[in-house]
N, C-alpha and C positions, 0 to 999 in steps of 0.2 A: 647333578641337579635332576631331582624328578620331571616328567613331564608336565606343562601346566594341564590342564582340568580342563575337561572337555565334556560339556554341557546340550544336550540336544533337547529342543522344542518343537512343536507346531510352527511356529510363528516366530521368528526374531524382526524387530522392528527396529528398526537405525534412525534414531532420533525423537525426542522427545519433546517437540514443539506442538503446534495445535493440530499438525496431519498426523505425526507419529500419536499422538496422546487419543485420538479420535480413531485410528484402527487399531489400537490395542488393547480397545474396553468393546470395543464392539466385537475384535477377533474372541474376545475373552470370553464375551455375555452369548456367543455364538456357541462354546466348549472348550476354546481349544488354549493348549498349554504354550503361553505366551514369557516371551523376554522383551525386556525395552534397553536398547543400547544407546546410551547417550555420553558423549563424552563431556561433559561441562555441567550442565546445569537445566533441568526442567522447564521448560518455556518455552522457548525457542530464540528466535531473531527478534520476533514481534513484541514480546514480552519485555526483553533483558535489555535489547540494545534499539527498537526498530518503534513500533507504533505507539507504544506505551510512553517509553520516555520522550518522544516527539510530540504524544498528546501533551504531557505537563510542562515542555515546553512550549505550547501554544497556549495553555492554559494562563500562564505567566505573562505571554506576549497580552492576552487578552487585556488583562489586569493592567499593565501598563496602560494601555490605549484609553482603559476606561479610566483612569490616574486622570490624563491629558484632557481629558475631556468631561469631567465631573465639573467643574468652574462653571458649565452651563444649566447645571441643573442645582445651581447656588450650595453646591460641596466645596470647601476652599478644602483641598489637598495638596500639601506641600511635592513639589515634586523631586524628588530624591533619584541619584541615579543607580540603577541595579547591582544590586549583592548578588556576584558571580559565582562566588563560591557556597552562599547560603541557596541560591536557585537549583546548583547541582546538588545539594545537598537534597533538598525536595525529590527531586524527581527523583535520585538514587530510593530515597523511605518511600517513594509511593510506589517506585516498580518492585521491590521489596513486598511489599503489602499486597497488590496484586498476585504476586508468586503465592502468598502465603494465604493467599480467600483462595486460588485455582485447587492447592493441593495436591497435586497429582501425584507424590509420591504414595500418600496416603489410598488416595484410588486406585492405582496400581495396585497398594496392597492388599485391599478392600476385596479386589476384581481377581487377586490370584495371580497378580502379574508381575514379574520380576523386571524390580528395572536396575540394571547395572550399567553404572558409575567409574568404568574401570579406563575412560580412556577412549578413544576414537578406533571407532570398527574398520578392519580392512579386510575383503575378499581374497581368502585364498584359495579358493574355488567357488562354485556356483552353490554350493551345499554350508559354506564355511568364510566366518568371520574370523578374525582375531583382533582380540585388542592389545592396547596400549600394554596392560596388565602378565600379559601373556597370556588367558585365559583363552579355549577358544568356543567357539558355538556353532554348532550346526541345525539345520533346520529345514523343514519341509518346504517351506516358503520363506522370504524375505520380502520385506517392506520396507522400501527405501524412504525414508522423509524426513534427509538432511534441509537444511535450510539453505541461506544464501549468504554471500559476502558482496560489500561494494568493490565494484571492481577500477583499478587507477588505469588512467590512458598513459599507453607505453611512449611517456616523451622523458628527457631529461630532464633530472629534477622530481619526479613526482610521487618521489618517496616525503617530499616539503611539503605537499598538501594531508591535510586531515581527511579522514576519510567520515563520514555522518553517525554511523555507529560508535565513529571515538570522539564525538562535537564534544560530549562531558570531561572528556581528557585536557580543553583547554585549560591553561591556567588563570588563565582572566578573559575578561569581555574583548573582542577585538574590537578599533573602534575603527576600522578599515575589513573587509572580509569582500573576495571575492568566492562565487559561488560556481562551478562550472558544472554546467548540468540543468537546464529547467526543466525538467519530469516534476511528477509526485515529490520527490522529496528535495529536492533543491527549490520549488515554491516553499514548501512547507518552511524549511529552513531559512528561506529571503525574507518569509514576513517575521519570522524569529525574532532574528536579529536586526531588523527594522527597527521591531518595535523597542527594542530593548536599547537602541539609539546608534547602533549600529551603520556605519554606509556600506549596500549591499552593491555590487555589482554581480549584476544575473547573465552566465556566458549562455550559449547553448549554440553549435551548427545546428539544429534545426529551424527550419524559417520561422516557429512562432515559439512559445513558451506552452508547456501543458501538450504536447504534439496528441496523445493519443485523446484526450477529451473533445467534445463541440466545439468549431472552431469560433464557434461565436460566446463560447464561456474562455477560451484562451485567451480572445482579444481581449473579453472585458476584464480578464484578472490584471492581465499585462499595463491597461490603461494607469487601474488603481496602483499595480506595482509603480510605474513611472510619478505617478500624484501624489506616492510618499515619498518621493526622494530615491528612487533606487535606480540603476544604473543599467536598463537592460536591453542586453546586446544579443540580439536573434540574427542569425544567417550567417554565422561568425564562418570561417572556411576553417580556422585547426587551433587548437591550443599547441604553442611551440616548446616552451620551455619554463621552466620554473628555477630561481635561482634564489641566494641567501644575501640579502647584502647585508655590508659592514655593520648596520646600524639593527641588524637582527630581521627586518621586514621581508616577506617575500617577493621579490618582484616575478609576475605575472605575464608572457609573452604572447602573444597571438598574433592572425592573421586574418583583417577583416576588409573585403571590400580591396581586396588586392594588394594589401598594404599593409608593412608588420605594425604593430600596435602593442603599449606593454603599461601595466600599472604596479604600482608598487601597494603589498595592501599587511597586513599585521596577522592573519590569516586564509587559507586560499583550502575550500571546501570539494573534494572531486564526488560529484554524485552523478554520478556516468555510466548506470550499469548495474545490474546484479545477476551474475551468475551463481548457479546452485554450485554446493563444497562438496563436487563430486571428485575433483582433481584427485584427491588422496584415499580413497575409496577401495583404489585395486578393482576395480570394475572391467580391465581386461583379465584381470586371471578370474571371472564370471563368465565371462564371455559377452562382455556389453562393450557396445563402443558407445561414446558421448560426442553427439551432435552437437554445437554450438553453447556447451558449455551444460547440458542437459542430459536426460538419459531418455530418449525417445520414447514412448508409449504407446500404446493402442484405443481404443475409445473404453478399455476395461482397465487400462489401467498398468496392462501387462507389458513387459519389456520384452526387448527379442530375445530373453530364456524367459518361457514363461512360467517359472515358479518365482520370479522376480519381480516385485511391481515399485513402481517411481510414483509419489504424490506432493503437491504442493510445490514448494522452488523444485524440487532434485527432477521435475520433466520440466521445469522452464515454460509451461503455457500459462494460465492465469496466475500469479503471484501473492496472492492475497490471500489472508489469514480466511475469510468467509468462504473461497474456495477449498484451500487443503483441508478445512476441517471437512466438506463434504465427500470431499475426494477420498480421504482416510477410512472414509466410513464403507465406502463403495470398496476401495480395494481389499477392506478385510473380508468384505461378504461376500465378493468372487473368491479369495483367496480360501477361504473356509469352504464354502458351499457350492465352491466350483461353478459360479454365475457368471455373467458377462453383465453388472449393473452396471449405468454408466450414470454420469452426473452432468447434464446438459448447465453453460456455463453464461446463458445467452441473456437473463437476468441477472446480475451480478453488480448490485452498485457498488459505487466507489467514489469514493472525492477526496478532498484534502481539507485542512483546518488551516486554510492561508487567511488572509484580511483582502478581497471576502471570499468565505467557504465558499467550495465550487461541489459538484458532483454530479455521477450521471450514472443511466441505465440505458441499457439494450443498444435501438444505432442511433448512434450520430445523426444531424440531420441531411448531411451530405448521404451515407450510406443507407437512409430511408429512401434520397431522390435517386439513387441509381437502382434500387430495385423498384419504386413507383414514382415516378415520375410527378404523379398528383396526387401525392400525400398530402397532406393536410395537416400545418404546424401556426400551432399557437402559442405567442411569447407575452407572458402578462411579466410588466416591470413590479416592482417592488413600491415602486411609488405610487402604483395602484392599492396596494396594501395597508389598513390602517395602523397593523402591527407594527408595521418597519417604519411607517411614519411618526408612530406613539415612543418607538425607540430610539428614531433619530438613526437609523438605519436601510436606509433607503436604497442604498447603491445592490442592482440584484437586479433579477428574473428569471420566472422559470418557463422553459420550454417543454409543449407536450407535442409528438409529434404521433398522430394516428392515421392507419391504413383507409384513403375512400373508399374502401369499398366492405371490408369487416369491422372498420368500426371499433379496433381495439387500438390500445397503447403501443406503438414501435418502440417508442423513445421516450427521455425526460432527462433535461439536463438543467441543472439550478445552481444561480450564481448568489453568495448573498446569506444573510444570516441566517445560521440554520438551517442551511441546504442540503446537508447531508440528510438531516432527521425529514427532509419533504422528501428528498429522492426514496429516504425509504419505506414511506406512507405510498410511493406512486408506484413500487417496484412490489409492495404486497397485493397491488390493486389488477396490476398488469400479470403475478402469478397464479391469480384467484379467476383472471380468463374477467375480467369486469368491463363493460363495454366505456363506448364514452359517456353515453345518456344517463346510464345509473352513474357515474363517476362526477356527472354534472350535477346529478339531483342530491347527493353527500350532503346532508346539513354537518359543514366543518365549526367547532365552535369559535365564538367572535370573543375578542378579539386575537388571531391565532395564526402564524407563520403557514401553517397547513392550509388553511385558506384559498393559498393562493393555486392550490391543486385546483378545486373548485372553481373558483374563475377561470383560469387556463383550461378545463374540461367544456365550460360553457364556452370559450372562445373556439371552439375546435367544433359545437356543432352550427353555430354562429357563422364560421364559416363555409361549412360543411351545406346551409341552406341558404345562402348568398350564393353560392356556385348554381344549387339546382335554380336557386329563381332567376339566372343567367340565363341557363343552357336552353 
């Protein structure tokens, strides 16, 4: 058997999602002769299995709700219950369609970039990949940015749960689904399959739901989750076991408040986790060890061989598509140009498409009061809003929280229709260095979600001269 073919570049890129796609047009548009190693499929996590098809699954949830609640606005709509397998069917042709607007094979080619298809990359040295193929690749630099997998807690049984990446793998609607996990994607998924008629029971050890968000947009998600029916249990001490009984259902076992506890449900969803798919990588015959399921990095980006660098999941710090793609871009431009760019990550919104959207920027308003004690935070409810009231969407508010003493945005966290699309009116506002007085004086148009930046801007100097006419 001949040897296989042994290929060297500037640049070999391991993976082909929004960080890998985003350092290898930029390594490219920089000069340098570029590979892109992907073993599956162009996109990434976010695309194929992760934000994309969780949008059109919220998009659906939407549609129902507004089904149930058209009667009021003298729509008679029959209410019919969900086509499970025509729903997956959607969201398969819409994530399909997104691949096919992104293009990136085409880019790639466009840019001079090879992207090879042959298989999942492994280090066989700090210089040298091999794939699947047997092909191998050497390269001046590497850019790591694999994505992530959900990861299942090591109990018995827990190969019975699905894992959220494979939710379209069910066969039908469950009308039982325990959820364990309340982060980012196990809300997302609780209000899913709510709405689709679903009974959600939401686990989580941690004492609230949404743990890394404003503690006062957790509570208020958690509220509405309990006012639709859903089942949720914070402060749980351990999931125990997971088993099949006779009649096919999973039964469910825990340990809450000192006492075992167990439900039997037709589905049981583990969103507990996401470590980056460094596991298989061969990353010590690189010379990298992996920390906590990551590859460590420096503020450049660079691993401890530094013609190595990790971006997006594969260093495990900020996890989101609006990250990596920045990230990507920074480590080709060190990596080419020999810089130390960095990508500060300290405005970075983020929310979720639960019932109601939530999202947020910068600190929390806890992490505002511990570094000033008299910050100054403003929460305008939604009921304030002629928007939310003209849509019979009321339930919401957005918090702005600013420093007394410069006068700019710390924080902003909004609960409520269309939260995300305000967090990210208030996170262009807060990048652009906007104070609160011009942020006050914004003519927002009437009648308009955004709005409500506006008023929350005015309440923050409202307060802000109520204090001095104290002191």
């Amino acid at each position: 058997m001949p040897d296989a073919a042994t290929d060297h570049f500037d640049i070999v890129v391991i993976g082909a999602g929004p960080a890998g796609t985003a350092a290898a047009l930029r390594a490219a548009e920089l000069g340098a002769k570029v590979a892109v190693a992907e073993a599956n499929r162009t996109g990434g996590t976010c695309v194929n299995t992760g934000c994309v098809p969780t949008r059109v699954l919220a998009k659906a949830a939407r549609l129902m709700r507004e089904i149930r609640t058209a009667g009021a606005y003298g729509i008679d709509v029959e209410q019919r219950p969900l086509d499970w397998s025509a729903t997956v069917a959607r969201v398969q042709e819409r994530v399909d369609l997104v691949r096919s607007i992104k293009r990136e094979a085409e880019r790639f080619s466009d840019a001079g970039i090879e992207l090879v298809l042959e298989g999942k990359a492994r280090f066989s040295d700090d210089r040298t990949v091999v794939l699947d193929s047997g092909r191998r690749l050497t390269a001046e630099t590497f850019i790591v940015c694999v994505g992530g997998h959900s990861r299942r807690l090591p109990v018995p049984g827990a190969e019975l749960a699905t894992v959220p990446e494979d939710v379209l793998t069910l066969t039908e609607l469950p009308g039982r689904v325990a959820i364990i996990g309340a982060g980012n994607t196990g809300a997302q998924l609780a209000t899913v399959f709510s709405s689709f008629g679903s009974h959600v029971t939401l686990l989580d050890v941690a004492p609230r739901i949404l743990m890394s968000s404003d503690a006062r947009i957790s509570e208020h998600v958690s509220r509405a989750f309990v006012e639709q029916g859903m089942d949720v249990r914070t402060g749980i001490e351990t999931i125990t076991a997971l088993s099949r009984a006779q009649d096919g259902s999973i039964t469910l076992a825990w340990r809450e408040a000192g006492r075992p506890e167990s439900g039997c449900f037709d589905a049981a969803i583990m969103a507990t986790g996401w470590p980056a798919d460094v596991g298989d990588l061969g990353l010590d015959a690189a010379g990298i060890e992996v920390v906590r399921s990551a590859i460590p990095v420096d503020s450049s980006f660079r691993s401890e061989v530094s013609h190595i660098f990790a971006v997006g999941d594969a260093n495990g710090r900020d996890m989101l598509v609006q990250a990596a793609q920045f990230e990507g871009e920074a480590a080709a431009e060190n990596a080419v140009l020999d810089t130390n760019r960095r990508t500060q990550h300290h405005l970075l919104p983020a929310g979720g498409f639960t019932d109601p959207d939530y999202a947020g920027v910068g600190f929390t308003e806890e992490q505002a009061r511990e570094r000033d004690a008299g910050c100054i935070v403003s929460v305008v409810p939604y009921t304030d809003l002629d928007r939310a009231v003209i849509d019979d969407r009321e339930r919401g508010f957005l918090t702005l929280i600013s420093d007394r003493m410069r006068e700019l945005i710390l924080g902003a966290h909004a609960v409520g229709e269309n939260a995300v699309e305000v967090i990210q009116s208030v996170t262009t506002a807060m990048a652009a260095g906007i104070d609160v007085a011009t942020l006050a004086g914004v003519k927002f148009a009437y009648p308009t979600y955004s709005a409500v930046i506006g008023k929350a801007a005015r309440g923050l100097l409202a307060e802000k001269a109520e204090r001095t006419a104290l002191a």
